[in-house]
N, C-alpha and C positions, 0 to 999 in steps of 0.2 A: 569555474575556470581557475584554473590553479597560480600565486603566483607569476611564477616563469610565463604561461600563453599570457595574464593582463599585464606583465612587461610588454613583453612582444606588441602586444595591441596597441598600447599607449605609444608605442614609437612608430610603428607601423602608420598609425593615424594621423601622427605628426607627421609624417613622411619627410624625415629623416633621412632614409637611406632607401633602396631599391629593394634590397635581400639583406635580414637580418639573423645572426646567428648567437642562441645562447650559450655560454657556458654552461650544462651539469655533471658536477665530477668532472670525470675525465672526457667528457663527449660534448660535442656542441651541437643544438637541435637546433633545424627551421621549422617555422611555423605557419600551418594555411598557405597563402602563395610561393613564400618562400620554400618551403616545402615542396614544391611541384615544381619549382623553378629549379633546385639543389638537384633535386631527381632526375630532370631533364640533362640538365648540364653536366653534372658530375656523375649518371648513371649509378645511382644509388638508391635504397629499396624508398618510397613514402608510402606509409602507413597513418589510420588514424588513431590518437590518440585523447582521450579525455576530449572529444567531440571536436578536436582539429588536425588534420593532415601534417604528419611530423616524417622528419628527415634529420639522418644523426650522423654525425662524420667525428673520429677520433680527434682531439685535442692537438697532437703532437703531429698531425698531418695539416694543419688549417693552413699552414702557408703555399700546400702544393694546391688544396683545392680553392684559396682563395683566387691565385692566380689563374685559373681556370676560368671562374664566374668573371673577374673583370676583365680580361681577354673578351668574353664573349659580351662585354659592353654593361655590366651591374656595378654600380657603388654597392658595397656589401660593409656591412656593419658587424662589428663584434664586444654581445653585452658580458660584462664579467662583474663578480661579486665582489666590492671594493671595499668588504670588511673584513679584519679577518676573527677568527673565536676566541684567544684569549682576551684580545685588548675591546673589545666587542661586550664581550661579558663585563667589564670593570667599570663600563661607560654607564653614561647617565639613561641610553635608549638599549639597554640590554636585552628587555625584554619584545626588542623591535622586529620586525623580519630584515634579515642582511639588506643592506644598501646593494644594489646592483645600475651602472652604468654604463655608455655606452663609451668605451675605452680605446676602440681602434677604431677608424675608417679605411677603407680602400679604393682607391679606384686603381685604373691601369696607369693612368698618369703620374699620382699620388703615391705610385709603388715601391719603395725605397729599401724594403725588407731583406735584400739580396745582398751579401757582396762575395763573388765571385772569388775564387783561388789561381785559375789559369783559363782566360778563355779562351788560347790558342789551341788547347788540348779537350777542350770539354766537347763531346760525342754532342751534347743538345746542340752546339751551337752551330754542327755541323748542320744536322736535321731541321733545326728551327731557325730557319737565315733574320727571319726578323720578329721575332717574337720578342718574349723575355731570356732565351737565352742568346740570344745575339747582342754581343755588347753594345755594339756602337748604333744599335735602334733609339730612337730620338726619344716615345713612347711621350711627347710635351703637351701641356695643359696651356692650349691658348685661348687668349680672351680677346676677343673682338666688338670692338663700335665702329659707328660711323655717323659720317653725316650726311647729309645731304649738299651737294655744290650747284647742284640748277641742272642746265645743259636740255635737252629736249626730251623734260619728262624729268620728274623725283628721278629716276632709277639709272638716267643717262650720266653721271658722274658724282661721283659722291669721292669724301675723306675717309680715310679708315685707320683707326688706329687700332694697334694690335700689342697684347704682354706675352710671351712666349715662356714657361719656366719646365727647364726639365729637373724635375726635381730628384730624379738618380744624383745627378753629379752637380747639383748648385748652381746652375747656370740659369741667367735669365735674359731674353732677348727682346728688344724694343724695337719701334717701327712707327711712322706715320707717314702715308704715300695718297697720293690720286690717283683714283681708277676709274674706267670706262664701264661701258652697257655690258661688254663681255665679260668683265673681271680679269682679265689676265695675269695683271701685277699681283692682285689677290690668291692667284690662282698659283702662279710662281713662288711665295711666301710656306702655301700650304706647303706644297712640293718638297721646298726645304724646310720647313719644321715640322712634316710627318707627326701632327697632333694626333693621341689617341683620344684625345678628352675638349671639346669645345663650350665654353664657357661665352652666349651668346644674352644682351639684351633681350627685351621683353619684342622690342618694332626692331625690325631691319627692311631694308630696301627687298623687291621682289626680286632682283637678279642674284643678290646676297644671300640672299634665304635659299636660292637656284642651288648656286656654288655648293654651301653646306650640305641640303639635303644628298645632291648626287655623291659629295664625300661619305656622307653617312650611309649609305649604300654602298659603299663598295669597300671591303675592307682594306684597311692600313695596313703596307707592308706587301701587300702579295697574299698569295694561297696561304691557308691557315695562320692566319693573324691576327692581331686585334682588332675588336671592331668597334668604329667610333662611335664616342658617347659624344651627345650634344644635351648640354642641361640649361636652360633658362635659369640669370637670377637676375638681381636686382643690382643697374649699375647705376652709378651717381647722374643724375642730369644735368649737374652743369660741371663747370672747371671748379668754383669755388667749394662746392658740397667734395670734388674727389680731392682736394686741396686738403681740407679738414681733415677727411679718414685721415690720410699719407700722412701727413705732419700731425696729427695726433699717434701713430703705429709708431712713427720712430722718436717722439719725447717717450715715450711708454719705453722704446726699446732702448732708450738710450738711458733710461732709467735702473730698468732690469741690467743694464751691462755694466754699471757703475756700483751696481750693488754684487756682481760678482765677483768684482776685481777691488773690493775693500781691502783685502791682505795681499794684497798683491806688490811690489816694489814699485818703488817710485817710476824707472826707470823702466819696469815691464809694465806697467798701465801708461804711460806715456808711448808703448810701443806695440799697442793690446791690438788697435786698427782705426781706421776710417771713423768708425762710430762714435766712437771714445771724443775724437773731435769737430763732431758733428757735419761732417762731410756730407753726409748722406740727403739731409735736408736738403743742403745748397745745390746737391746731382739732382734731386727729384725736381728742382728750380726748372732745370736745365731740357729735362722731358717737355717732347711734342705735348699739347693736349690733350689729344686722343689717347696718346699714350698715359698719359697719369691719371687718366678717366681708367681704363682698362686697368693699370696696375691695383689703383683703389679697388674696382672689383674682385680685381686676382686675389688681394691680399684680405679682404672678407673672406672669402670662399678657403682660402688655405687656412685661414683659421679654425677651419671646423676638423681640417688633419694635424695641427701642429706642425707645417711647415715653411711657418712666414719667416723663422730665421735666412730662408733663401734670400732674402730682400734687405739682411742688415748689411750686407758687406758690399760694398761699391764696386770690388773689384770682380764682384759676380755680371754684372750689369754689362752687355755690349749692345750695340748697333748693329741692325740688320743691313740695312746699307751702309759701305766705305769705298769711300773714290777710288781707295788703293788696290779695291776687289774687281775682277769681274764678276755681276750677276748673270748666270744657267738662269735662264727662263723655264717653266715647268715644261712645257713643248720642250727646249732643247734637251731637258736631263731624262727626256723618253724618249725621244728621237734617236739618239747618240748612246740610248742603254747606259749612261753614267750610272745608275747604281741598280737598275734590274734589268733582266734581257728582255725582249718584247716577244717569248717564245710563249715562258712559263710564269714571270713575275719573279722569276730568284736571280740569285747574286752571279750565277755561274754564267758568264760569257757577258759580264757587264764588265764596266771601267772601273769601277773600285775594286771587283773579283779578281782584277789583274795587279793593279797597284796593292793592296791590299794584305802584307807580309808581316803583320806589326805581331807582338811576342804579347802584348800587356791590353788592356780592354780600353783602356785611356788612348794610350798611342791609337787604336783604330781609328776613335769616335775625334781623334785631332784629326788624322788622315780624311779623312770621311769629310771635317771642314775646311780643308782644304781642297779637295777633288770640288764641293760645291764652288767655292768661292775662288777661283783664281786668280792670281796676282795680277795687275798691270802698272802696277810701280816698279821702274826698270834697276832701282837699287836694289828693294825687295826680293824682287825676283833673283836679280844677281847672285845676293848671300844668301838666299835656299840653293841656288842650283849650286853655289861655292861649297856648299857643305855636305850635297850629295858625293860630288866630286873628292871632297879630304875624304870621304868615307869609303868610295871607290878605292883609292890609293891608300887607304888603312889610316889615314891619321897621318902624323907628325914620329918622328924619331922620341922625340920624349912626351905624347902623346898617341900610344900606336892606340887609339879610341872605338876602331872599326873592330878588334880583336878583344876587347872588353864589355863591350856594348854587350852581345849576345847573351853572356854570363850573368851580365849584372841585370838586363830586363828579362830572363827565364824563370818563371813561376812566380814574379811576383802579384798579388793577388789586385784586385781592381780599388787602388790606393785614391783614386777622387769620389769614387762611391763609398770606400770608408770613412775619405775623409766628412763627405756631407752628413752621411749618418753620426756620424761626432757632432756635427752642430745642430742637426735637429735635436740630438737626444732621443736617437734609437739605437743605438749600439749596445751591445755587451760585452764583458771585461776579454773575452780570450779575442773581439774582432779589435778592440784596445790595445789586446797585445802583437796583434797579428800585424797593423797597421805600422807601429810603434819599432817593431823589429823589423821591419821592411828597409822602413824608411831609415834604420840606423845604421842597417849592411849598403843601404846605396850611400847616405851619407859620408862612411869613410873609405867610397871607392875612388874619389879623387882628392888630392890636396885640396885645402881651402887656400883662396886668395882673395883679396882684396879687391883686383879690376881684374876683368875677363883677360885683357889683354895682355894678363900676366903670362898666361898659359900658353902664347904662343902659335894658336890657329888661326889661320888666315879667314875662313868663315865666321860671323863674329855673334850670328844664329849660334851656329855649333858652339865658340866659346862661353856665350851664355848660358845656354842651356847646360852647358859643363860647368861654370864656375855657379849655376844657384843649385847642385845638389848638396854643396856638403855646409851651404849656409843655416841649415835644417838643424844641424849635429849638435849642437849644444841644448836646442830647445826640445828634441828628442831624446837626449840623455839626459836631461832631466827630468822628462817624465818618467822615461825605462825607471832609472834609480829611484824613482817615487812610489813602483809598486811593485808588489812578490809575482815573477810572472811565475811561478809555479801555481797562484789563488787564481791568478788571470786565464790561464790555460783551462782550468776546473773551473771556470765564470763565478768562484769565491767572492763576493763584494765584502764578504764579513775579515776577510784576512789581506785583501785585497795591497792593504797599504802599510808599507814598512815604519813608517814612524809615526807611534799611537797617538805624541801630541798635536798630531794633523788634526782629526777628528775625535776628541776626546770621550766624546758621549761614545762612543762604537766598544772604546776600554770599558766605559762604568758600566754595559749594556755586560759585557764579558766578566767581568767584576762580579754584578750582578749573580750571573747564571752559575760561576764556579764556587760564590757563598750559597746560591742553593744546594748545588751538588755536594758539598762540605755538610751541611745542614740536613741533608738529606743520608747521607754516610754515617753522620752522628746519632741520627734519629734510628737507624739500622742495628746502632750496637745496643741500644735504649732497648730496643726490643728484643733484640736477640737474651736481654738479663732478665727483660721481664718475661716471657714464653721458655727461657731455660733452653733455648736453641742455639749453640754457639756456631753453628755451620749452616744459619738459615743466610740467605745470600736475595736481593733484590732481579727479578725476573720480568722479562720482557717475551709479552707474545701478543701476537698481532696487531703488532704498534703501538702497545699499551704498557708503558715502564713502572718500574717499582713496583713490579706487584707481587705481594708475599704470600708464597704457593707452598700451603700449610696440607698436609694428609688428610684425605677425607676423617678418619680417627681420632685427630687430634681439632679439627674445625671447631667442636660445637666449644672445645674450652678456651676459644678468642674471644676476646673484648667484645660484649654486645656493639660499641661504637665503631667497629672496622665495619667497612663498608664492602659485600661479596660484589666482587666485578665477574665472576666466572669458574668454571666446574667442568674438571674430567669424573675417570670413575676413581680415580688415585687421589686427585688433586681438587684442593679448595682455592681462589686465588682471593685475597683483600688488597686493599688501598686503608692505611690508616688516614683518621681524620688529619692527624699533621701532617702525611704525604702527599693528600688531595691540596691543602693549604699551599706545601711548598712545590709542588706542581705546577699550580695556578700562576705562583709566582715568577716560577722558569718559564712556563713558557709566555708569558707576557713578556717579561724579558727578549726572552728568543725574537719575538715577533717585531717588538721593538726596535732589537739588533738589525734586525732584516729588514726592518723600516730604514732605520735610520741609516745603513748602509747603502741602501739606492739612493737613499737622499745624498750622501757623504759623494759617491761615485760619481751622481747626476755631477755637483759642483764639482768634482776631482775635473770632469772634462769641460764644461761651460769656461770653467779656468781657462781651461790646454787652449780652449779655439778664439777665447777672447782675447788671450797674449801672443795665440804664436798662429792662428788660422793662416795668415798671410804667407810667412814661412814656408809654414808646411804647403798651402798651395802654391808656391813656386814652384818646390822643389818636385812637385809631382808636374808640372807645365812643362819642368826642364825636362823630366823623364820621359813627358810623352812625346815632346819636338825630338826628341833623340830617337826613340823609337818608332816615330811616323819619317822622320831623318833614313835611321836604315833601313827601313821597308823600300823607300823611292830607291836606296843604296842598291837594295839585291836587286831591282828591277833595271837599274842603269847595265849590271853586270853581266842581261840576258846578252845572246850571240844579236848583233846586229845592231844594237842600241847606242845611240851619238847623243853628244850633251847635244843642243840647241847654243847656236846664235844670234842674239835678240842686235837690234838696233831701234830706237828712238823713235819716234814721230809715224805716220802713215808710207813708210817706204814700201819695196818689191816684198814680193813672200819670194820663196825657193826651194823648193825640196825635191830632194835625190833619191832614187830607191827605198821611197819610201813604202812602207804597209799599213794594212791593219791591223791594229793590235791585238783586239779582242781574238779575230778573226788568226791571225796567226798563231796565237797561244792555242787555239783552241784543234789548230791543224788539220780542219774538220776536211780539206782538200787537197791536202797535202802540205807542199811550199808554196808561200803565199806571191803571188806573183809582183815585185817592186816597178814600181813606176815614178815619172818626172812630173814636174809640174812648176809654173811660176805662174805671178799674180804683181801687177803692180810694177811698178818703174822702167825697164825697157819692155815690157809685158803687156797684155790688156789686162782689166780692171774685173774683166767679166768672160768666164766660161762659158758659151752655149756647147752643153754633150748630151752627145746623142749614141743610140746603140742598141744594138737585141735587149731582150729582155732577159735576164738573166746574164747580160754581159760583165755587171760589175758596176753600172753608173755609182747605183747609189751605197753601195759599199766603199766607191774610190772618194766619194766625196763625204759620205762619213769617215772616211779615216782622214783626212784634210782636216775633217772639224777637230779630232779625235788629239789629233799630232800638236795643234796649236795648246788646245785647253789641256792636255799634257807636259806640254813645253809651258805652260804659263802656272802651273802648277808648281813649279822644278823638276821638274822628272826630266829625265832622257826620253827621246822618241826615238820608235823603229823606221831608223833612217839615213843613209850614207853620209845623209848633209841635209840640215834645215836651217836655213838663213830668215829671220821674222819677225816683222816689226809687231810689237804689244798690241793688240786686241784689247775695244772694251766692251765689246759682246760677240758670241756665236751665234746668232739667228737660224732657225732653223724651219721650213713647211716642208714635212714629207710623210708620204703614206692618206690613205685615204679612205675616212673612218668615220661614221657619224657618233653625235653622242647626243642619243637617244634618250637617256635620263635628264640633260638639261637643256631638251626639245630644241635641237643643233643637226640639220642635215647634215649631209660632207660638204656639201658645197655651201654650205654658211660655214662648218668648222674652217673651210681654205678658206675663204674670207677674211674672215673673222682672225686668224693667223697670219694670215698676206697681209693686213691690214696694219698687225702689229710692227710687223716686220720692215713696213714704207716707212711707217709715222716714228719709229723709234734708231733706224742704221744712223751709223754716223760715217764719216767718212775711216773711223779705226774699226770696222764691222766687219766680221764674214758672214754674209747670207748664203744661206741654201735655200732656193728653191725645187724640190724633187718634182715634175708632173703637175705643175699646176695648174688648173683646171680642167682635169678626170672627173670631177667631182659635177659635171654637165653637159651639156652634147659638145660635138668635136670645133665646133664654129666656132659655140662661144667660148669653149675653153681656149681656142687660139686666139680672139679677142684678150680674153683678160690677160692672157699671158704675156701678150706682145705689148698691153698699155703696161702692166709691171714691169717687164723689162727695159722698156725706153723708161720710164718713172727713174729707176733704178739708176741708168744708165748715160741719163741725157743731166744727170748733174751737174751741179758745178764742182770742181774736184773736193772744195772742201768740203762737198756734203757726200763725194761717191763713196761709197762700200765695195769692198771686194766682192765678189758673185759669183756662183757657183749654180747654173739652171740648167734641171736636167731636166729636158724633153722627146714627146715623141712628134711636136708640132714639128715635122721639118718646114711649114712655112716661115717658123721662126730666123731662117739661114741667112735668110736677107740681110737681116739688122749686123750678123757679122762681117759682111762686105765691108772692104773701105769703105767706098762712098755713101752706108749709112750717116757716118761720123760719129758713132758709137764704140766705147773699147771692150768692143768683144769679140773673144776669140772661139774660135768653133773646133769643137776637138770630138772626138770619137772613140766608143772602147771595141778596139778590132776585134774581127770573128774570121776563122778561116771557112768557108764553103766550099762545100766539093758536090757539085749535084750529082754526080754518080750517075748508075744508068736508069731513066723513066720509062725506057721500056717497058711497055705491058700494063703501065700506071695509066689510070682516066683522064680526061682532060682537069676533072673535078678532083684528083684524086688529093686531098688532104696531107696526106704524106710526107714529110719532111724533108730537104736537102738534108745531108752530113752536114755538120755545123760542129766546128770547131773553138771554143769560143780559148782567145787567147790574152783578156787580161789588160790590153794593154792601150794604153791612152795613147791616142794617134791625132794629129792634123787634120782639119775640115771634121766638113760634116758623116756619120754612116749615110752610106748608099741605100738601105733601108733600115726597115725596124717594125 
């Protein structure tokens, strides 16, 4: 076995990684399974070689094919030769075989190698709605515990704490909640952090272990996407053992960061971040449990990719629940198509397809948190919708902002994926410069001020995010001025930096190599006196320099001491012994140079992100509120579209000609037909509708849900008039589905949904219940229906929810009579009938009346259905 296959084996055995790939030369070979696995996936020849199945893929393609294997669920390993030949040779193990280690890992989660130049124009991101070319895919590495709560049975309630990290863009998301037998809340979480990668204990509960498996079955994303990995490790067992990791990771990093910022000013290490003075500790203080259990494993595990710098800066760190948010339960963001259609699994005819206009990959994946989470802080909400609105009407006289916007976020490249790759230390000098000039052309596109309210916006979202672009500009133009972007554009790290006594070893390195070449020029005319050749001149061929390519003729009267490298039929070529010497010496040098230059670079940016990380992610925060800002802008400016009128507390809803959104953009009917509607205060509380099938019920009452969670977003709805107090959930059971992978009829999934839907409304809720109980014969299904509806219904008001139940029980009609004492109203989606002539038709004959269906919500109960 050669080498290279007892690399492979030794790591292979360790299990290390899943799929491991060599560097030789220019190609990287799989070995044995990896090898049949490469072949599979990447459609690539496998062959055996030196008695194991090999598979070869070029060097300078490894980033298309690695994205490939971890999409389809492999950690893939890449080993490379970490010595290099001159400085090798000088060493004390010269005569060793090259050191070879394993140098990069990859998972989907872990994938950080990308940054993007325009995702509004890139053709993949058309084709691939949620892959890696879709920017604002989550693609997160979540880790999960739990505990046990009692309840009936281990499995009937447990704690769970979860660390969420997407590491594209440095963000990291915490969590610790109570769940039930179903998981729901569990289930909701997934939904919104779309993990590609699960990071799971050794024991989980059996309904937990449910949950995953059926996620792991089914891919992330929709048709052709990633599919999830679940890896088992080792998470701390108690609080005090994850205590220790955590607070031992950040003395260590607080270490390392003190020791990068030695030359740094007074004044910019007192302003480097969080770390610097020891914040970070006193945050992890502050972590649920569960949650610092989870992180402690998270942050083992990202040690093996080098990307725990995601976890030094506090201001990466948020919470998954905020009072200020409404939580989409997973049920509602599929119900309502919020981010896929329920046709095909893609973007197109969902709610973020619609909202969804942003220019920069950043602004989407804001918008995208936004559409999950909407607002029910009635200031909040105010200054988003205030700032749709200035942007509507262009701006201000001395801020026209709606007319500049466009200019200023076209083509800039995906500025928080650069930025993160800067703090990992995966970047290269021209993504350095690319980042660097961005951020220097937004920088001086508005004045700097002092206080937002300098500027003069009545939105004070919008003035913010306008007064932290150009806070950037001085910490940016001192980098710019720091380095040749001419070396930077050509990824130069040897010329990289304008003033040599930055790094001075990088001159002596150059010092070095131009007294060889001096030395070596000298030694040239030596020889030319003593061979009597005044126009003999140093030659290079096939990579091989200084070599003195003497006449076959004149060859045999060289120096027995020149050493023959090579021979035409004309031509002799030598290396003199002083040439070999000063060779040896250049290129150690060289090699050096090329050390010590990534070395010099590494530090050039550990610098940038420990004095100014903060800064610069403002000022990319500012750009993407701006650019998730005009997106809602062009969507307010479609024909038909009205801001929203929010009020306070559990008042009336109201809306006017209103539509569906999806459903009208997509004009698959034509003009979509506008309807009325109220809820609440001179109102009833509760819709019972009814209608043919195909009349429109459950279209009219998703666009109800559609309009709120719209309007609580900031957006404008499609609507003549919507009047609506804050919501702090949409509730939603419709459709009737079993889910057979986590052994759930349809009539346990409506359960099991109905269930959530009682135990959780408040009185600021809107429920939908579409057809509940289909899901079993007709008797019982109007039992349950009717105990849910009075449940619902027979509250006291500070616990009723608004309601919205569409059925086909007409014995439900009762309950809307006054003298039920319920508030609910009975409404209908009319149908015009024409029976036409039955002549000649059987008594039996199946046959249809004319059926006119017309759209439109009407008083009482339908006459049938």
């Amino acid at each position: 076995m050669d080498p290279c296959a007892g690399h492979w084996s030794k790591r292979t055995c360790a299990g290390t990684v899943s799929t491991l790939a060599r560097q030789v030369g220019y190609k990287l070979k799989f070995y044995g399974d990896d090898a049949r696995i490469a072949s599979r996936e990447l459609s690539i020849m496998c062959f055996p070689e030196k008695n194991l199945m090999t598979a070869m893929i070029p060097v300078h393609r490894l980033h298309i094919h690695v994205r490939r294997l971890i999409s389809a669920g492999y950690k893939v390993g890449v080993v490379r030769q970490t010595e290099t030949r001159a400085l090798k040779a000088a060493s004390a193990n010269a005569s060793a075989p090259f050191a070879r280690e394993l140098t990069a890992l990859y998972t989907a989660s872990t994938w950080v190698d990308d940054l993007s130049s325009d995702a509004s124009s890139s053709a993949a991101a058309v084709h691939e709605e949620h892959g890696f070319s879709n920017p604002a895919a989550q693609r997160s590495l979540l880790a999960i515990v739990e505990k046990s709560e009692g309840g009936n049975g281990r499995d009937d309630r447990v704690a769970v704490g979860l660390i969420a990290v997407q590491a594209a863009t440095g963000s990291v998301t915490y969590d610790q909640f109570q769940d039930g037998l179903t998981r729901q809340e569990l289930e909701t979480r997934l939904a919104h952090l779309q993990p590609a990668e699960v990071l799971r204990p050794s024991r989980l509960t059996h309904q937990t272990e449910k949950m995953i498996r059926f996620l792991a079955s089914t891919q992330v994303g929709g048709p052709a996407q990633t599919r999830l990995r679940v890896e088992e490790v080792e998470m701390p067992r108690t609080y005090d053992e994850a205590w220790r990791t955590v607070s031992s990771f950040y003395e260590a990093a607080l270490s390392t960061e003190r020791r990068s910022t030695q030359g740094a000013s007074p004044s910019a290490a007192s302003d480097s971040d969080a770390l610097n003075r020891g914040k970070l500790l006193s945050f992890a203080k502050t972590l649920p449990h569960l949650a610092l259990v989870a992180l402690a494993g998270t942050i083992a595990h990202l040690e093996k990719f080098g990307l725990t710098n995601v976890f030094r800066i506090v201001t990466n760190f948020s919470s998954f629940a905020s009072r200020s948010q409404m939580l989409l339960t997973g049920t509602t963001l599929h119900n309502l198509e919020i981010f896929r259609n329920s046709d095909d699994g893609r973007d197109r005819g969902s709610l973020i397809w619609l909202l969804d206009r942003c220019k920069t990959a950043f602004g989407k994946r804001l918008l995208r948190k936004w559409v999950a989470r909407p607002l029910n802080d009635l200031a909040a909400l105010s200054d988003r919708t205030d700032a749709i609105e200035a942007l509507v009407a262009g701006g201000t006289a001395e801020h026209p902002i709606a007319s500049r916007l466009p200019g200023l976020l076209q083509g800039l490249p995906d500025l928080e994926k650069g930025l993160a790759r800067l703090s990992y230390g995966r970047s290269q000098p021209t993504e350095l410069a690319t980042v660097l000039l961005s951020l220097l052309r937004v920088s001086h596109e508005f004045e700097q001020v002092q206080d937002a309210n300098e500027l003069g916006i009545k939105s004070k979202l919008l003035a913010e995010a306008v007064a932290a672009l150009p806070r950037a500009r001085s910490a940016v133009k001192e980098a710019t001025n720091a380095i040749s972007l001419t070396a930077a554009r050509a990824d130069n790290k040897q010329d990289l930096f304008v003033d040599p006594e930055r790094f001075p070893i990088l001159q002596e390195c150059r010092d070095l190599i131009t007294s060889c070449e001096i030395e070596l020029r000298s030694h040239l005319l030596e020889i030319r006196k003593e061979t009597r050749m005044p126009r003999l001149e140093f030659v290079t061929v096939s990579n091989i320099s200084n070599l003195l390519e003497i006449r076959v003729a004149d060859a045999k009267k060289m120096p027995a001491t020149w050493l023959r490298i090579s021979a035409t039929q004309k031509f002799v070529r030598f290396h003199t012994p002083q040439t070999i010497k000063l060779l040896k010496e250049k290129d150690r040098a060289t090699e050096t140079l090329e050390k010590e230059a990534n070395a010099a670079y590494d530090t050039f940016v550990r610098e940038l992100c420990a004095r100014h990380y903060t800064e610069l992610r403002n000022t990319i925060s500012g750009l993407a509120t701006l650019d998730a800002c005009l997106s809602l802008a062009n969507v307010a400016a479609l024909p038909g579209y009205r801001r929203p009128v929010f009020h306070d507390g559990d008042g009336d809803l109201e809306l006017k000609g209103f539509r569906h959104p999806m459903s009208e953009a997509l004009a698959v009917l034509g003009d979509y037909v506008p309807n009325d509607v109220s809820l609440g205060g001179n109102s009833a509380m509760g819709i019972l509708l009814t209608g043919s099938n195909m009349g429109g019920k459950s279209s009219t009452v998703r666009a109800i849900a559609l309009i709120i969670i719209m309007a609580q977003i900031g957006s404008y709805v499609p609507a003549d008039f919507a009047h609506l107090p804050l919501h702090d959930a949409v509730l939603t059971r419709m459709g009737a589905s079993d889910e057979l992978a986590k052994g759930r009829s349809t009539f346990m999934v409506e359960m099991a949904e109905t269930k959530e839907i009682v135990s959780s409304a408040t009185n600021r809720s809107l429920c939908i219940l579409d057809e509940l109980g289909r899901g079993t014969s007709t008797f019982d299904g109007t039992a349950v229906a009717y105990a849910v509806l009075v449940n619902l219904m027979s509250r006291e008001a500070s616990r009723r929810p608004k309601l919205l139940f569409v059925t086909h029980f007409h014995a439900l009609g009762s309950l809307a009579e006054p003298h039920s004492g319920l508030s609910i109203r009975a409404m209908h989606m009319a149908v015009l009938e024409n029976e036409g002539d039955r002549r000649g038709r059987g008594i039996d004959d199946p046959s249809p009346s004319d059926v006119t269906f017309l759209y439109k919500l009407r008083d009482g109960l339908a006459s049938k259905s």
